[in-house]
C-alpha positions as CSV (number, residue, x, y, z in Angstrom):
1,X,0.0,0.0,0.0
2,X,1.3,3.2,-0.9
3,X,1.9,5.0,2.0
4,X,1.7,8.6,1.0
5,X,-2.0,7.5,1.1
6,X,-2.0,6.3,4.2
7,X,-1.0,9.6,5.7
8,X,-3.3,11.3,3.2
9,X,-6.1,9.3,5.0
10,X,-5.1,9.8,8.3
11,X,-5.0,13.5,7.8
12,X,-8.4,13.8,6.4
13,X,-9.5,11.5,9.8
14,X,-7.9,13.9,11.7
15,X,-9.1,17.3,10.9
16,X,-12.6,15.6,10.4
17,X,-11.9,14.3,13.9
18,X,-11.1,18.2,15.0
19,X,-14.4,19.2,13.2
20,X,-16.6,16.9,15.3
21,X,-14.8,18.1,18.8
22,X,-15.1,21.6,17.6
23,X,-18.9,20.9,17.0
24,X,-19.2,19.5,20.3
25,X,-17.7,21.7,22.3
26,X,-19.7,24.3,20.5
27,X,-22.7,23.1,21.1
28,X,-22.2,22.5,24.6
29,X,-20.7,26.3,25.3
30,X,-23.8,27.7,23.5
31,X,-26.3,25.3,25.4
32,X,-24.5,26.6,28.9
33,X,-24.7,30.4,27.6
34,X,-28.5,29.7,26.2
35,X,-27.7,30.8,22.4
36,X,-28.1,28.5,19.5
37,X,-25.0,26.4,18.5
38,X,-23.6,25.9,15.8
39,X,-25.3,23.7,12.6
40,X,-23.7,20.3,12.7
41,X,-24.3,20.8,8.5
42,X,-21.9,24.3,8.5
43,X,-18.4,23.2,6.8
44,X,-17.0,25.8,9.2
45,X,-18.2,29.5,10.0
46,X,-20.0,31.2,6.6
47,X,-19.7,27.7,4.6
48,X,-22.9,25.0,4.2
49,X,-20.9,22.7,1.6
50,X,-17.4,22.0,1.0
51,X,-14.1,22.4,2.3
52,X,-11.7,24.6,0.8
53,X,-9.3,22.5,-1.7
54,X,-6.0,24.0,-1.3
55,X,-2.7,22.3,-3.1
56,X,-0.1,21.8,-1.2
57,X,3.8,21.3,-2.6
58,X,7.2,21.3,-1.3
59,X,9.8,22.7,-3.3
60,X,13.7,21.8,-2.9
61,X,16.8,20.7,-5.1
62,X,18.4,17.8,-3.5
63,X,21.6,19.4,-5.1
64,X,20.7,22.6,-3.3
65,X,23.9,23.8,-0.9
66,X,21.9,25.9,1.2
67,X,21.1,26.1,3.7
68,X,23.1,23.3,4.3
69,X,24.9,20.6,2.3
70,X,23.4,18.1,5.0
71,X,20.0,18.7,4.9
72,X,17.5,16.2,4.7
73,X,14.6,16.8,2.7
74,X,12.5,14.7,3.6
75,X,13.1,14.7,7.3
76,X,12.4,18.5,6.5
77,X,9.1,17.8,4.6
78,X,8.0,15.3,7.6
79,X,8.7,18.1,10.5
80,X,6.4,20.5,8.4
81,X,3.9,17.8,7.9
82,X,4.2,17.5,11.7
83,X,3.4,21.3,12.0
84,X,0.5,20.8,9.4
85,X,-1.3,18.0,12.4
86,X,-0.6,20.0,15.0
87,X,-2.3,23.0,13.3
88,X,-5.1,20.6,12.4
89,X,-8.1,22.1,14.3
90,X,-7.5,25.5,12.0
91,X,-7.0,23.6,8.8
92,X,-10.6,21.3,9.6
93,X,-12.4,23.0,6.7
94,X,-9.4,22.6,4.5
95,X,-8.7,19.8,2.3
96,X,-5.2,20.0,0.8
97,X,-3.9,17.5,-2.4
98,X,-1.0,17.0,-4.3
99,X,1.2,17.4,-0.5
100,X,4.2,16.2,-2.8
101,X,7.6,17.1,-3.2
102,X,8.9,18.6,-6.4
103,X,12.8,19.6,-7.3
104,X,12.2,20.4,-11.0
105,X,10.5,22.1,-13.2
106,X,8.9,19.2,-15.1
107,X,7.7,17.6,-11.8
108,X,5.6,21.0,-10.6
109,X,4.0,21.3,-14.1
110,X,3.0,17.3,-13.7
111,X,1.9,18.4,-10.4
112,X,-0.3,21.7,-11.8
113,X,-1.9,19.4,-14.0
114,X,-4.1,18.0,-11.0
115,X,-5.1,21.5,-9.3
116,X,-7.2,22.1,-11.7
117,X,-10.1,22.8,-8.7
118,X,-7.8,23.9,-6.0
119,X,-8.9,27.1,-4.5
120,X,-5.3,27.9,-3.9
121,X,-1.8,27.0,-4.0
122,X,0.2,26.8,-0.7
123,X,4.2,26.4,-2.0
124,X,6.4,25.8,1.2
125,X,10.1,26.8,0.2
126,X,12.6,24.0,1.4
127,X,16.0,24.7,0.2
128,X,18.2,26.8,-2.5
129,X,17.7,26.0,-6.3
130,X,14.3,26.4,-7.0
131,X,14.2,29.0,-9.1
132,X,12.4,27.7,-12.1
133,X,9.3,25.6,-10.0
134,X,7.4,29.1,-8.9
135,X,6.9,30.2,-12.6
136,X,5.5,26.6,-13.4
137,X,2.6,26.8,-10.1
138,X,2.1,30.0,-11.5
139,X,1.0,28.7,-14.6
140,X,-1.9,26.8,-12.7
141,X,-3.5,30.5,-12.8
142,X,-4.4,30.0,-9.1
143,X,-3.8,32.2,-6.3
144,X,-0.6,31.2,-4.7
145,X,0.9,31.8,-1.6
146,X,5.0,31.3,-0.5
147,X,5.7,30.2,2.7
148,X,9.6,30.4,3.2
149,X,11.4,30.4,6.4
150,X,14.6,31.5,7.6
151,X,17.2,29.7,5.8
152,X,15.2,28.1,3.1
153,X,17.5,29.6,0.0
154,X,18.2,32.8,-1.0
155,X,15.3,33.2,-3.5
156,X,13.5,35.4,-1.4
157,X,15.4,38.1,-3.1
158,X,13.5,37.3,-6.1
159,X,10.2,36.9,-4.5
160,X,9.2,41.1,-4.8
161,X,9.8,41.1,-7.9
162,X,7.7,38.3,-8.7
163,X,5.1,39.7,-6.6
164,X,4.9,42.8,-8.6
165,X,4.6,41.1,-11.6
166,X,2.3,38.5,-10.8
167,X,-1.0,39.4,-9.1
168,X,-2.0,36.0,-7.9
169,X,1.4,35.5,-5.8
170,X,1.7,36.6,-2.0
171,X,4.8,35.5,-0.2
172,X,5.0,35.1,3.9
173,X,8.3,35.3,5.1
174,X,8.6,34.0,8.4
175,X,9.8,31.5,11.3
176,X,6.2,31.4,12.7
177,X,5.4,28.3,11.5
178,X,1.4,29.1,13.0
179,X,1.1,31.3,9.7
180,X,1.0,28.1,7.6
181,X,-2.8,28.5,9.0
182,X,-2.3,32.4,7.9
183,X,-1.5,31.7,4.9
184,X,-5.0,29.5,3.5
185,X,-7.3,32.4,5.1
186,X,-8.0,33.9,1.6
187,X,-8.2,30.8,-0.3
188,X,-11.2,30.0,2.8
189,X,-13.0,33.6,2.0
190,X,-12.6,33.1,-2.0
191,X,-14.1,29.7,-1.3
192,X,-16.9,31.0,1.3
193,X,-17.6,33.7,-1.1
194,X,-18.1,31.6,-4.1
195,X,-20.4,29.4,-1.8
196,X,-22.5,31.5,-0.3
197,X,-25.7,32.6,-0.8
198,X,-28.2,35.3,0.4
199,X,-31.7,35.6,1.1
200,X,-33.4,38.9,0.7
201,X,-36.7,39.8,1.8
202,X,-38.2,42.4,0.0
203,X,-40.9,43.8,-2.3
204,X,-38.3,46.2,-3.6
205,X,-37.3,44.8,-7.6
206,X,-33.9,43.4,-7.9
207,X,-30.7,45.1,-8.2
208,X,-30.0,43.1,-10.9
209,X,-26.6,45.0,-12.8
210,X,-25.2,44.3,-8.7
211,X,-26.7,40.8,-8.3
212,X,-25.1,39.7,-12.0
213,X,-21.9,41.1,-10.8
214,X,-21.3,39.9,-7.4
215,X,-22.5,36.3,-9.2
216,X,-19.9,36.6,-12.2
217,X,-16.9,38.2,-10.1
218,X,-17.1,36.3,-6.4
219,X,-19.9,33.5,-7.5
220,X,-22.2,34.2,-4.6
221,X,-25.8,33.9,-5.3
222,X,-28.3,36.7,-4.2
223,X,-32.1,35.4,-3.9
224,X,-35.1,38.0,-3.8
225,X,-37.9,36.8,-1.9
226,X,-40.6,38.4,-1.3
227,X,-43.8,38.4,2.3
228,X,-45.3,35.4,1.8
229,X,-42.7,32.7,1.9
230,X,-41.4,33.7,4.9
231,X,-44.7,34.0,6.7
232,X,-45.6,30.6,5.2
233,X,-42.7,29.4,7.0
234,X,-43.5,31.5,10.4
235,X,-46.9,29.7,10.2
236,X,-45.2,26.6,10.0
237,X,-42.7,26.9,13.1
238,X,-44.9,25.4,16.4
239,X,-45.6,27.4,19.1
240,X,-43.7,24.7,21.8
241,X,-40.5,25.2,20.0
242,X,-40.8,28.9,19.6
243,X,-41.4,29.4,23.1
244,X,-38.5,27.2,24.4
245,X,-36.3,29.6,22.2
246,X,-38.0,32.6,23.9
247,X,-37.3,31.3,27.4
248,X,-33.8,30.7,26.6
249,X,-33.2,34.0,25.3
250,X,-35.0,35.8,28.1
251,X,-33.5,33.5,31.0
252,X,-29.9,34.3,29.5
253,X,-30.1,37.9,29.7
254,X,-29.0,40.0,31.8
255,X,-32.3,41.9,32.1
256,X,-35.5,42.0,29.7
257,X,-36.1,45.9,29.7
258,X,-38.8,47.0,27.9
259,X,-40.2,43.5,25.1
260,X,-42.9,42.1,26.6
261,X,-43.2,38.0,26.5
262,X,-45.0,37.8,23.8
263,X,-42.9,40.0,21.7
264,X,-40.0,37.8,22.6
265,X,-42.2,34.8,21.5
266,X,-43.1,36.2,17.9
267,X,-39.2,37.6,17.6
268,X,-38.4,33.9,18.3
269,X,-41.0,32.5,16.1
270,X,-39.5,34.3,13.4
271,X,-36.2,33.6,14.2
272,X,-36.6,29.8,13.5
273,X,-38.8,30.4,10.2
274,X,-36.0,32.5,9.1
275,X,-33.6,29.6,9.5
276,X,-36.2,27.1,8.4
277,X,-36.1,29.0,4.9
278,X,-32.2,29.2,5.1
279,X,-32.0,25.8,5.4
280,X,-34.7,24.9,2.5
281,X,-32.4,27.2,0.1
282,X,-28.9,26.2,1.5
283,X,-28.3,30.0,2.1
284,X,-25.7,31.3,4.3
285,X,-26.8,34.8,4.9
286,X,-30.6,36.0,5.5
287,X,-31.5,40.0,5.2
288,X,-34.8,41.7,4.8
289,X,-36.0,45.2,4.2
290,X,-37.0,45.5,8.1
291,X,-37.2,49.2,7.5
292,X,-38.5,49.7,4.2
293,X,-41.0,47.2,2.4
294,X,-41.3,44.9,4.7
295,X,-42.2,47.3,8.0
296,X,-44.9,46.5,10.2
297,X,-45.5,43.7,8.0
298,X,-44.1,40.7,9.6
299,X,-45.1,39.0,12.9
300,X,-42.4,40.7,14.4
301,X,-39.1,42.6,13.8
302,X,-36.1,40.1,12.5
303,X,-33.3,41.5,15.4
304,X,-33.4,38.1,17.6
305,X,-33.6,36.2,14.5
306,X,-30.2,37.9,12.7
307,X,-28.7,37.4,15.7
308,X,-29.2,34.2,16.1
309,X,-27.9,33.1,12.7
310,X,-24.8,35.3,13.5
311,X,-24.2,33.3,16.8
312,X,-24.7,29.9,14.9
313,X,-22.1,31.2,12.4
314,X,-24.6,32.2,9.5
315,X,-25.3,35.4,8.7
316,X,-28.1,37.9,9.6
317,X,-27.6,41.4,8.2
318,X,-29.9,44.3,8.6
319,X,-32.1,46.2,6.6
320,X,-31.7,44.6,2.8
321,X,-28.4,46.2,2.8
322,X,-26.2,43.8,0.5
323,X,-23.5,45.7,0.4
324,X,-23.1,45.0,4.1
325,X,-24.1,41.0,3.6
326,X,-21.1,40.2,1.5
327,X,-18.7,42.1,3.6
328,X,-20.0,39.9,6.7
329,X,-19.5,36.9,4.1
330,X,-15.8,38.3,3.7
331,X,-15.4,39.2,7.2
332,X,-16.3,35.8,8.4
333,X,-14.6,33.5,6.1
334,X,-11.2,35.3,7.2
335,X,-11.6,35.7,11.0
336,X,-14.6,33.0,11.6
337,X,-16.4,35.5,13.4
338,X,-19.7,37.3,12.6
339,X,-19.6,41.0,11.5
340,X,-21.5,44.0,13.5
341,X,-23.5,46.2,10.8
342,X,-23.0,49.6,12.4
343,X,-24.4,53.4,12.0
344,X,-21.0,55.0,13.0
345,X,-20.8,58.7,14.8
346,X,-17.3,60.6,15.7
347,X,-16.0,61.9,18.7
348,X,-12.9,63.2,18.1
349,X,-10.2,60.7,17.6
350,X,-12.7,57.5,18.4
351,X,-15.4,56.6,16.7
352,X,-18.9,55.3,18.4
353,X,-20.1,52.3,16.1
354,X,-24.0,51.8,17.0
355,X,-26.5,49.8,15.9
356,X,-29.9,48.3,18.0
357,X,-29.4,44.7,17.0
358,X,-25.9,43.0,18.3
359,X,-24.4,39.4,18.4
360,X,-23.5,37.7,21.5
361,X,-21.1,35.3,20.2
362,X,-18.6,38.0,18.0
363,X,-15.8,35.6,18.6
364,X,-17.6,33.3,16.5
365,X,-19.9,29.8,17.5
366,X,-17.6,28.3,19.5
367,X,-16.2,31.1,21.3
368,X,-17.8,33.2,24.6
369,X,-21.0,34.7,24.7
370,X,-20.9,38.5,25.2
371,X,-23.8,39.5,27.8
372,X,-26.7,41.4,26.8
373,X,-30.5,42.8,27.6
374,X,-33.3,42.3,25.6
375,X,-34.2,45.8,24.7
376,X,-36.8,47.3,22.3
377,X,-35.2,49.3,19.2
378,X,-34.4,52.9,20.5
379,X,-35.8,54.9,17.8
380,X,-39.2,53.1,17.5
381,X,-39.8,51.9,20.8
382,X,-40.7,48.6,19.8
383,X,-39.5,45.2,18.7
384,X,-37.3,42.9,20.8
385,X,-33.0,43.1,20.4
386,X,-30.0,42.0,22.0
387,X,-28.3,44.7,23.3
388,X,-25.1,43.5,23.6
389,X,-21.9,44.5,25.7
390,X,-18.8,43.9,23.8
391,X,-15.5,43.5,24.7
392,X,-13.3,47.0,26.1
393,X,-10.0,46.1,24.4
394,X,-10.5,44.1,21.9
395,X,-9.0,45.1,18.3
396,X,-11.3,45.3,15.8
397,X,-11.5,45.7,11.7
398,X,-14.4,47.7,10.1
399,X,-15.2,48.1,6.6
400,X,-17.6,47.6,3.5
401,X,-17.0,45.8,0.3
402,X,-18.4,48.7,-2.5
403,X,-19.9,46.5,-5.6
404,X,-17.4,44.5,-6.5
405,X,-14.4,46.7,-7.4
406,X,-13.3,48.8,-3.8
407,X,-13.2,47.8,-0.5
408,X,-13.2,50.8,2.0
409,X,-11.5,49.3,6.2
410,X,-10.0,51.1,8.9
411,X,-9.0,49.1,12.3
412,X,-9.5,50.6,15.8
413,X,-9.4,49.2,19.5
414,X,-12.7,49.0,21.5
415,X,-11.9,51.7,24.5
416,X,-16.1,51.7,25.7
417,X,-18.8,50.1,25.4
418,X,-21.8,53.2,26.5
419,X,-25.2,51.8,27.7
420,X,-26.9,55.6,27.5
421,X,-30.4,56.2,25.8
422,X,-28.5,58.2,22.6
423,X,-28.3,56.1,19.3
424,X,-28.9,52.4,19.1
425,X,-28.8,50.0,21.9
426,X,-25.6,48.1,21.2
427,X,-22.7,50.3,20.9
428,X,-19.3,50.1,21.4
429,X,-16.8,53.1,21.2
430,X,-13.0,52.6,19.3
431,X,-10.0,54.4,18.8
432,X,-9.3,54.5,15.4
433,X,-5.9,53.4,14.7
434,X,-4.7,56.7,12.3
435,X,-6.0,59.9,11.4
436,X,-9.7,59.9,12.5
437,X,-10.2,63.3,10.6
438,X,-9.2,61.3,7.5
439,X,-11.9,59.4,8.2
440,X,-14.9,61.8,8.5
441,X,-13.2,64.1,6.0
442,X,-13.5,61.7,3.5
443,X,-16.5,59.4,4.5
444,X,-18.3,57.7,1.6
445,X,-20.7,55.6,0.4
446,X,-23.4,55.8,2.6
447,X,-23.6,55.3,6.9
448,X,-23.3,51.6,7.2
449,X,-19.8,49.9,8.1
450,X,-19.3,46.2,9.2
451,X,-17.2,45.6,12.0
452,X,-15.4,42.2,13.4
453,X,-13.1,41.2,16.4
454,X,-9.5,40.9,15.4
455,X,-7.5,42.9,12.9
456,X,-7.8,41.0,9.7
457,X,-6.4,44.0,7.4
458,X,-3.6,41.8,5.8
459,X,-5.5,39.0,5.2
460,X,-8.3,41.1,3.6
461,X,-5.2,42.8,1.4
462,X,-4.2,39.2,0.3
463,X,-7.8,38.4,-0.6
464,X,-8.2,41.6,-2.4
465,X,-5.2,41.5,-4.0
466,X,-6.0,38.3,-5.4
467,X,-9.4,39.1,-6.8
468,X,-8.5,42.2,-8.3
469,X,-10.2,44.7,-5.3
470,X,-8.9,48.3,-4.2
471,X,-8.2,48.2,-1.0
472,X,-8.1,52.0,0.8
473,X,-7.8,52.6,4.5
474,X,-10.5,55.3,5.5
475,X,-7.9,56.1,8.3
């Protein structure tokens, strides 16, 4: 038996194995904190139905000198292979192929023959005289990514150059062996992206030049849906299973405010018709025009219910606003956390990001709930939301992916988190990290921003490099 396959094997046993503890644990931190867990059906966070395919190759020239006459290659490729199980939890949505060995130029072009449905190429830089095997991955027409530590060769010197000329390479240059899980992130959100799909509720008539766009450039699929399906499916949800959602969510707050029960109960309700349609149209995200065509016209408002898809590690974005829907999609392929949709306000060098509706779980389904209230929305006086209490310190990225072409980000630190009657109910106030006057002075397209745990900014560079997006910091 060929026992390259035998590791093969026992590598996809493993990080399946991670998958199913990660489930688990999941499932039992959200049942202790009273939120929904996450789907056993979800690849990973954002992704209902594959794992990213990434190839995998070694490059080295047993004739190489450097950096060292003695070095074993393949003791070399083992210790990395070593590095690859022990990273296994963060690689459990990742399936990689080829994982061979190549020292010539003939064997990587064999080897590019067979990634002809790779997301991405991950080329890990052994040892000196390698020269002519990057220009033959490159050939595959896939993004690639370098991964050479210290003392690999001295082809680095070569690697900017090659950069500049080839947009689908990215190099990471480091000891840091943890960055092998760095470098797949944006083959994951180019996978997630192409994946996903979004509901939208609304009477409104398609954006159809934006919906044809974001299908042809990132392959995500934007669904308009009008009323009646999703009060066909409200109709359908019983009233036992509703109402053990609403005494979870009311039991796990800190305090219910103003909602009544029964507002809870119908916020609830909808929650799980919302995910009943999600799951009948293998969607990822769910939106609806809570503010425009579809006000006062549902059993209730969709807050609880977009949170509770965020916590499970779907999507629930407010107020039909697309734009926002695939920048949580990006967000959360990259970080595996759910993005805040935010109605930002200055104050000097911080900025205040607001909105009613927030997510418990920001470090994503398997991480700690944040507490909250159950609070109505501020401006109307109505509804049922989470307000939730963030994290002081935590760094965060915010941003929005314009159409298809321009993503706008800036990064900040979370310094407050206010619990006054101004703005929304969940708000959380961060230092922007550069010139905040930048930032108002040249504010654009429109009030919305999307913000995450975590500063993701070069792995969002990375993915935007690769599919051709202008990346500006606000900042």
């Amino acid at each position: 038996m060929d026992s390259r396959l035998c590791r093969r094997d026992f590598l996809k046993v493993s990080a399946g194995s991670c998958a199913i503890l990660m489930a688990a644990r999941a499932a039992a931190d959200a049942a202790a904190a009273g939120l929904a867990a996450a789907p056993g059906y979800l690849v990973s966070p954002g992704c209902r139905k594959t794992k990213v395919r990434v190839g995998k190759v070694y490059m080295a020239n047993p004739e190489g000198l450097w950096p060292t006459p003695e070095l074993e290659i393949g003791a070399e490729v083992k210790r990395y292979e070593g590095e690859f199980d022990r990273l296994a939890p963060r690689f459990a949505d990742v399936e990689f192929v080829g994982n061979k060995l190549v020292s010539s130029k003939e064997d990587a072009a064999e080897l590019v023959s067979t990634f002809g449905d790779v997301d991405g190429i991950l080329a890990i830089h052994i040892s000196m005289g390698i020269g002519q095997i990057i220009p033959e991955l490159l050939k595959a027409g896939k993004p690639t990514m370098i991964f050479a530590a210290p003392y690999s060769g001295h082809e680095w010197t070569s690697f900017g150059a090659l950069r500049d000329k080839h947009q689908l390479l990215d190099c990471i240059l480091t000891s840091d062996l943890d960055q092998l899980a760095t470098a797949v992130r944006p083959f994951r959100a180019i996978h997630h992206m192409r994946e996903a799909k979004i509901i939208n509720v609304t009477e409104r008539k398609p954006w159809a030049n934006y919906v044809k766009n974001i299908k042809d450039k990132f392959g995500t699929e934007i669904k308009y849906v009008g009323r009646e399906p999703l009060i066909a499916a409200y109709e359908a949800i019983p009233d036992a299973d509703a109402r053990e959602v609403a005494n979870t969510w009311i039991e796990q707050a800190q305090k219910v405010v103003e909602p009544s029960e029964d507002e809870v109960f119908r916020s609830c309700k909808l929650a799980l018709a919302m995910e009943k349609m999600m799951n009948e149209e293998q969607a990822t995200v769910f939106t609806v025009d809570c503010y425009g065509t579809m006000f006062h016209k549902l059993p209730a408002f969709p807050c609880i219910g977009f949170s509770r898809l965020n916590n499970m590690g779907l999507g629930g974005v407010c107020e039909s606003d697309l734009c926002s829907a695939m920048t949580h999609i990006l967000f959360q392929a990259i970080s595996g956390r759910p993005g805040f949709v935010n109605d930002p306000t200055m104050d000097g060098n911080e900025i205040i990001l607001a909105h009613c509706m927030g997510t418990p779980r920001m470090d994503g389904p398997d991480g700690p709930a944040e507490p909250y209230k159950l609070r109505t929305i501020m401006e109307r006086r109505e509804g049922a939301v989470p307000q939730v209490f963030m994290s002081v310190g935590r760094k965060t990225t915010s941003g929005k992916l314009i159409d298809t072409d321009l993503l706008l980000y800036f990064t900040g630190d979370i310094v407050d988190a206010p619990d006054i009657p101004r703005g929304c109910r969940t708000k959380i106030t961060v230092k922007v990290d550069g010139d905040a006057d930048k930032l108002w002075h040249n504010w654009s397209h429109g009030l919305h921003r999307v913000t995450c745990y975590g500063d993701i900014a070069e792995d969002l560079e990375r993915f935007c490099r690769f599919k051709d997006v202008e990346m500006v910091h606000e900042a």
